[in-house]
C-alpha positions as CSV (number, residue, x, y, z in Angstrom):
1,X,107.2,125.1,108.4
2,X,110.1,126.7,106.5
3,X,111.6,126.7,103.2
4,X,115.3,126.2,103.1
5,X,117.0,128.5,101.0
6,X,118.5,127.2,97.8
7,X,121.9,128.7,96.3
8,X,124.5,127.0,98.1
9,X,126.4,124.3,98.8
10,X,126.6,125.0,102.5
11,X,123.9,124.2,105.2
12,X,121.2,126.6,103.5
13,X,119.3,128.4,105.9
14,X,115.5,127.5,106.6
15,X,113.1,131.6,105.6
16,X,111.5,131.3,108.5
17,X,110.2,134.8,108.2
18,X,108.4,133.4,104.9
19,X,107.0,129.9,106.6
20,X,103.7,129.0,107.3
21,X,102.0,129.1,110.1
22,X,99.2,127.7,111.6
23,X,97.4,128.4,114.6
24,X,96.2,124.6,116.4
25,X,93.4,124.7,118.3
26,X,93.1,121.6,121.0
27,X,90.9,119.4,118.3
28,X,93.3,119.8,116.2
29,X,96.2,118.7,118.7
30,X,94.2,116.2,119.2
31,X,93.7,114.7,115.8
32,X,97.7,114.8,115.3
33,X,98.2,113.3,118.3
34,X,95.7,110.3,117.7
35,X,97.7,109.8,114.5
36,X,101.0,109.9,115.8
37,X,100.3,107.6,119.1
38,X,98.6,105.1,116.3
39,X,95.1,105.4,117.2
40,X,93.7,107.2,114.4
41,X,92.2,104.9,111.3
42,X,94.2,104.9,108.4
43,X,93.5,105.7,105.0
44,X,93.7,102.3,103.0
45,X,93.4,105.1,99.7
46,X,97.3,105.4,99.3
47,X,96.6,108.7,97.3
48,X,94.2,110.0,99.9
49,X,95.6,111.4,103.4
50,X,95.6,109.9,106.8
51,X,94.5,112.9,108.5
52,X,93.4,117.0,107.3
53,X,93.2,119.9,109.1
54,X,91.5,122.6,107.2
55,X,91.1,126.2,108.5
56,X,89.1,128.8,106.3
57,X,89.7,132.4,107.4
58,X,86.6,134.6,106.2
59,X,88.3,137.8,106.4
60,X,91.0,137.0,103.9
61,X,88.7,134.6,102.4
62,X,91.9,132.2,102.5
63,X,92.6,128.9,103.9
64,X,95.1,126.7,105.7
65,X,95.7,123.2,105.3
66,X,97.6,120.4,106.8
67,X,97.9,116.9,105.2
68,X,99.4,113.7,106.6
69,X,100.1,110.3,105.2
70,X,101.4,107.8,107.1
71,X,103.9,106.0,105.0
72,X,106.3,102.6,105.3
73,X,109.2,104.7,106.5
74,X,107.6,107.7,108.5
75,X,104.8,110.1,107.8
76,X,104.2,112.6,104.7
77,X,103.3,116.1,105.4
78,X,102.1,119.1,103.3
79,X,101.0,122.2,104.9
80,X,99.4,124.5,101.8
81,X,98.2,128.4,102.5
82,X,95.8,130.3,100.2
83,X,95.4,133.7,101.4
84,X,94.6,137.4,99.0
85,X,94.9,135.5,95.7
86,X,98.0,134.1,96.4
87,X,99.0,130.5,97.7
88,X,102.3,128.7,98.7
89,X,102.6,125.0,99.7
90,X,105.5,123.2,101.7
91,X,105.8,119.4,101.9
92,X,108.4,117.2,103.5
93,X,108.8,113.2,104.4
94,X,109.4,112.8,107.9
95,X,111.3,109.8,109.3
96,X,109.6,107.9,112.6
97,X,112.0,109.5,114.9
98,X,110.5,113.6,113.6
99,X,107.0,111.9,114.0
100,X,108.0,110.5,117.5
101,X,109.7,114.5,118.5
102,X,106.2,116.2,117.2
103,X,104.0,113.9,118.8
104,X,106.5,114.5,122.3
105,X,106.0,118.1,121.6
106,X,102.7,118.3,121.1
107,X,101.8,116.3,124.1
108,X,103.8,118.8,126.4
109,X,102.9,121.8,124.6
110,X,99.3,120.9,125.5
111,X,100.3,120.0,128.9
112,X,101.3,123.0,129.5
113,X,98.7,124.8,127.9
114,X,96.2,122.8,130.1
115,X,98.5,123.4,133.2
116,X,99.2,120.3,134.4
């Protein structure tokens, strides 16, 4: 995920060279997948989160974390970083039709990866 550059009135920009990013391993594919094809239980906590991916990196002695809620109109989703003392957060709603487009692209992005 990106942060769109503020300052104009214009189409700002997403810093992609500043984003997040975090590597998904297949469980972790797997999980999103689960909770965008409805088959994951839902958190009946509305302040808690559907589903959490933590990573923990012992080198940096950092961390990586992705949050979802499903909501009435789509899905919630914060993706937070904590790495050498410093840490950076990005959240965005995300209508039915993004959730529907990730869950497509995860399901061929594994495909692939699995070679079929």
């Amino acid at each position: 995920l990106a942060k769109q550059v503020r300052g104009s009135r214009e189409a700002a920009p997403f810093d992609w060279k500043n984003g997040i990013r975090v590597k998904l391993g297949e469980a972790d594919i797997g999980q999103l997948l689960s909770l965008f094809n409805g088959n994951l239980p839902l958190e009946p906590d509305p302040k808690k989160e559907d589903l959490l991916i933590f990573h923990k990196n012992p080198q940096t002695d950092g961390n990586k974390i992705i949050k979802i809620k499903k909501q009435a109109r789509g899905y919630y989703l914060k993706v937070s970083v904590k790495e050498g003392g410093k840490s950076d957060a990005i959240a965005v709603p995300m209508g039915w039709d993004d959730g529907e487009l990730v869950r497509i692209a995860l399901t061929r992005g594994y495909e692939i990866l699995l070679g079929w």
